[in-house]
C-alpha positions, -999 to 999 in steps of 0.1 A, spaced: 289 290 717 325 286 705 332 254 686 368 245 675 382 214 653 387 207 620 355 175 622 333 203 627 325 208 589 301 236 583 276 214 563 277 193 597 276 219 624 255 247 604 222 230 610 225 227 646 233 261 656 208 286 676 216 311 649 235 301 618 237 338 614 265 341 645 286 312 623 321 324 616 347 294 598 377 307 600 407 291 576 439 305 571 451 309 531 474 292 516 502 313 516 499 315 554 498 279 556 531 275 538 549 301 554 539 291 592 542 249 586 571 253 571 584 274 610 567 243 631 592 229 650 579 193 647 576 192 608 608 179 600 604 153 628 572 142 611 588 143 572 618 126 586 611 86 578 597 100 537 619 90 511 617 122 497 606 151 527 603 180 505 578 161 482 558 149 515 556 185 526 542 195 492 513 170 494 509 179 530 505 217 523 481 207 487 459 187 508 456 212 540 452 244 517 426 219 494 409 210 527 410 248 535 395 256 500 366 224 513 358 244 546 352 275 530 329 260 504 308 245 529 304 276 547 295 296 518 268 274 507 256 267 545 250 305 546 232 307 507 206 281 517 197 297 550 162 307 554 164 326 585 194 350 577 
């Protein structure tokens, strides 16, 4: 089973799997996320009606690398309270 999205939150999906043991989040770190957004084609289009683009982009990369931080926290605890692993 393959699952991909960022709504599938490990606290969510975890519970429902055959065997949790086969789980695997993957999130990239924050220095990846800052070097590959900033190469995305579309972010300027995106920043483009901010008064201030380059203080956008900031919050945009704190909130994906804090979301990033969120994801792995729910895995790690998903796997410390399972029973069968």
């Amino acid at each position: 089973m393959l699952l991909e999205g960022a709504a599938l939150l490990p606290e969510l999906v975890y519970p429902l799997l055959p065997d949790p043991r086969r789980y695997i989040a993957i999130v990239p770190s924050a220095s990846f996320q800052l070097e590959h957004y900033q190469k995305r084609e579309w972010k300027d289009q995106w920043l483009s009606e901010c008064s201030d683009p380059e203080k956008a982009f900031d919050h945009w990369m704190e909130r994906d690398i804090g979301f990033a931080g969120e994801i792995s926290r729910q895995a790690a605890a998903a796997r410390a309270s399972c029973d069968s692993c």
